[in-house]
N, C-alpha and C positions, 0 to 999 in steps of 0.2 A: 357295620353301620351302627349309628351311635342311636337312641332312644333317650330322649330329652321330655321328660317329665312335670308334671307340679310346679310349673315356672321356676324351675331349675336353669341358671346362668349357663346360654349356651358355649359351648367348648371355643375356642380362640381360633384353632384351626376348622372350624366352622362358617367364623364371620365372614362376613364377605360373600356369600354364595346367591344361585342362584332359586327359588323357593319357586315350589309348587304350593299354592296357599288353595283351601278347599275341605271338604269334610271329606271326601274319598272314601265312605261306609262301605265298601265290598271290593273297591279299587278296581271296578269291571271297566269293559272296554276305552269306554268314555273317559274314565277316570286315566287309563294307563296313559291313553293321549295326551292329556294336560300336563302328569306327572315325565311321560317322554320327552316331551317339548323341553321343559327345564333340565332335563338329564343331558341331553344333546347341548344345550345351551351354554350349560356347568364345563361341558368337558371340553367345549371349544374354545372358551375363556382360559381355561386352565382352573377353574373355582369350585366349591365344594357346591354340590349339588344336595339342595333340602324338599322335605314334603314339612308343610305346617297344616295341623289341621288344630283341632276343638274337642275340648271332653272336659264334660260332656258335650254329648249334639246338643247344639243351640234349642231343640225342639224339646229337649226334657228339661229345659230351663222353663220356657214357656209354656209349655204343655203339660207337665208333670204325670198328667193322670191318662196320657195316650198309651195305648199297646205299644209293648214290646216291638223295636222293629230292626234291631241290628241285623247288617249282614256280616258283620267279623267283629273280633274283639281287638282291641288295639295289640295284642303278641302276635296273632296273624296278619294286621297290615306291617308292621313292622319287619317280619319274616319275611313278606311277598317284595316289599321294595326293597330290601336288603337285594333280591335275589335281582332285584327290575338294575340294581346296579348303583342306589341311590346312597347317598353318604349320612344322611341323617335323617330322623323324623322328628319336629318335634310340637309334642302333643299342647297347646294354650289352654290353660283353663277359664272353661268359660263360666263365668259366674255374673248377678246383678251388676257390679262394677263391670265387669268387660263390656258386658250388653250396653250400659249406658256411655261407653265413650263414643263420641262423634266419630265421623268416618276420618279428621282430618288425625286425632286423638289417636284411633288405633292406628294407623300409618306409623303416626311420629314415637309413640312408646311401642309397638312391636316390630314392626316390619323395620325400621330406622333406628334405636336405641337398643333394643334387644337381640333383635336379629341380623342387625348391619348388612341387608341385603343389598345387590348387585343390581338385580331384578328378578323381579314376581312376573310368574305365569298362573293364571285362571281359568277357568271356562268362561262362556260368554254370560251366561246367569250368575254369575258370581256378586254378591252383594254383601256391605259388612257395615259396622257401624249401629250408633242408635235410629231403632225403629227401620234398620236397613237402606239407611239414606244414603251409604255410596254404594256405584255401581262400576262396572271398571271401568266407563270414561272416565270418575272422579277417581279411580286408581291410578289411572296414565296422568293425570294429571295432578294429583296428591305426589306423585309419584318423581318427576320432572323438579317439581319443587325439595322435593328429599336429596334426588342425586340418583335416584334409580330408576331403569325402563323397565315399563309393564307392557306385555303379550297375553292377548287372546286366542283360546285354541277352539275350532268350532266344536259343535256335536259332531258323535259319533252313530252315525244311521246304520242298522242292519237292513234294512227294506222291510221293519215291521213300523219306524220310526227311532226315534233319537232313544240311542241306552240310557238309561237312566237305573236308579235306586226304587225309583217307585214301579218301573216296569217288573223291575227283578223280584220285587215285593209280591206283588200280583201273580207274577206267574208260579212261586213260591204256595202263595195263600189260595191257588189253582188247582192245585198236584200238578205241574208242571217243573218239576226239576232240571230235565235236560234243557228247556227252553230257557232256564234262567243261568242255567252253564254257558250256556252261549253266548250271554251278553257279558256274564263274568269273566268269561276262558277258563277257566276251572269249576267242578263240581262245587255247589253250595256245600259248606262243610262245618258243623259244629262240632266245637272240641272244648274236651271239659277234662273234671278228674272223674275218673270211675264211682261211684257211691254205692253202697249197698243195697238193694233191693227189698222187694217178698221175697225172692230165692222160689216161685213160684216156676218160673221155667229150669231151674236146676231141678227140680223135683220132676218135672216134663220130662228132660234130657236135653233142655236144650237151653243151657244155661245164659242169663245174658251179661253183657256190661252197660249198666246205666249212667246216663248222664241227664239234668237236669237243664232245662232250655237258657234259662239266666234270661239275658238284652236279647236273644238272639226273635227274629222274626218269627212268626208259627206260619210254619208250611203247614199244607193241607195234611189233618190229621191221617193217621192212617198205615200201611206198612208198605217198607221200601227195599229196594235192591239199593243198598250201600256198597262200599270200600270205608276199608278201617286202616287209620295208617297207627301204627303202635310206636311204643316210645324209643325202641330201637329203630325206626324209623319202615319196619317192615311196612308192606301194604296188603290187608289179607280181607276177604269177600264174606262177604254177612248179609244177613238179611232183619231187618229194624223194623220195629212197633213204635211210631211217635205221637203222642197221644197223654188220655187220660186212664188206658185200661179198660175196659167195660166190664173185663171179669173180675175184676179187683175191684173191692169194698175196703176203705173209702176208695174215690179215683183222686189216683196222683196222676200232675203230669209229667211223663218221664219221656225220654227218646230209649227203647230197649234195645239194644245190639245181641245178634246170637252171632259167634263168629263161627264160621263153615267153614270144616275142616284145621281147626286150631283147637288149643286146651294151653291154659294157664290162669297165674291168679293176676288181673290188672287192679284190682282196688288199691283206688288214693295214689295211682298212677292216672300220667294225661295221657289222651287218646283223640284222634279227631277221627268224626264220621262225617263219609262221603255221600251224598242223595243223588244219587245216580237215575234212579226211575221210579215211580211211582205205583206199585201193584194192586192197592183196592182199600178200601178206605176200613174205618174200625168196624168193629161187629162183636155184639153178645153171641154167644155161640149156648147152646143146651147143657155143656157139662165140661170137663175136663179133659175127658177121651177127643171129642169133638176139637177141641182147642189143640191137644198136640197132634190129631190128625190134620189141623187147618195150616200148625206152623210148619209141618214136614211138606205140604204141599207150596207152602208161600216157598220156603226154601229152595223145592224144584223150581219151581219159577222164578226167583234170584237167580239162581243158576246158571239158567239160559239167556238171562236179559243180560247177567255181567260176561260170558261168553261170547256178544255180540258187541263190546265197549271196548 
């Protein structure tokens, strides 16, 4: 699968296809709908099958000073559609000029001049243009005038209500990990490069690998039964401090991985961690001793929660 960049000229054997257009931030259930619809679509025409989305999110153009709320970084949507079967992704940037084109403006220079699309599929919320003035009836019909058909795919209902981004946020920002697997199909998973630490839990025994949260949303602080997938692609069980530390002076905020039953060196190697379940929120503890007797028993308790997964 191709990764189409910085309003980089899409590739020739591209044109023509048929486009998932959308932000797709975590690509969960809701999202794989939209993005299936155009896959199915693509391969029964015989045409290259694309995901278009935004980057940044429209909401750090206008919002700039909102929390952190990604749920993946553009290498893991990129990864996950690769794997969904899709032929390309490719990323629009969105800046002042984008935001001010009318809806009929973005049509005719991306979706038509840029992207020589076949037809676009959406969600039913889908809105695009200055001030958000089109919506997909003016897509089907923006659309008609181009030379291309547009589809609408419903929501996607688990019987709590429609998946969404903002449910997965919540239950995230809950200590609800498995509930936000759910609507994703896979664990919520940050991955990053390893960084150096305090080296406070090597002095423990229980040494860890740090990464740094970046876009990524802040799940409920606190410590978790993970999976760690490594750069050879192993998947090996840990148990994670995501936080600001309360024993450490100053508080950084770090995600800290001890990996269970491993030993090597990952620093300034990539790593993604899995949140698998949520064990108990942060705590000052009296001393040192107290602290690695806390981490040996969070451990047992990983233990048993990832033996039940």
């Amino acid at each position: 699968m191709k990764l189409i960049t910085r309003g980089d000229a899409l590739p020739g054997d591209l044109r023509g296809g048929i486009v998932a257009l959308g932000n797709f931030d975590g690509f969960h259930a809701g999202h794989q709908a939209v993005v299936g619809a155009a896959r199915d679509w693509a391969r029964k025409l015989g045409r290259p099958a694309l995901v278009a989305s935004f980057d940044p999110h429209p909401a750090r153009l206008f919002q700039p000073d909102v929390p952190a709320f990604s749920l993946s970084s553009i290498e893991q949507r990129a990864a996950w559609l690769a794997d969904f079967g899709m032929d390309g992704l490719v990323m629009i940037p969105f800046s002042p000029e984008l935001a001010s084109l009318s809806a009929a403006e973005f049509v005719d220079h991306w979706l038509d001049m840029r992207l020589g699309v076949a037809g676009v599929v959406t969600g039913g919320d889908f809105t695009f243009g200055k001030s958000r003035s089109g919506d997909v009836a003016e897509l089907a019909r923006l659309g008609i005038a181009s030379g291309f058909a547009a589809r609408v795919v419903d929501p996607v209902n688990d019987g709590g209500g429609t998946i969404s981004s903002t449910r997965i946020r919540a239950a995230l920002r809950a200590g609800q990990p498995g509930v936000a697997g759910q609507m994703l199909t896979r664990p919520f998973t940050i991955a990053g490069t390893v960084e150096h630490g305090a080296k406070l839990g090597r002095t423990l025994g229980f040494p860890t690998a740090n990464l740094t949260l970046g876009d990524y949303v802040r799940p409920a602080y606190g410590v978790y039964a993970v999976r760690v997938r490594l750069p050879d692609g192993t998947r090996v069980d840990g148990v994670a401090n995501l936080g600001i530390r309360p024993m450490i002076e100053p508080p950084i905020e770090l995600l800290e991985t001890w990996l269970m039953d491993w030993s090597g060196d990952l620093y300034g190697q990539s790593i993604a961690v899995e949140l698998v379940a949520y064990l108990r929120p942060e705590m000052k503890l009296p001393g040192l001793d107290a602290l690695k007797a806390q981490i040996a028993a969070d451990a047992d308790n990983a233990r048993r929660v990832l033996r039940g997964q």
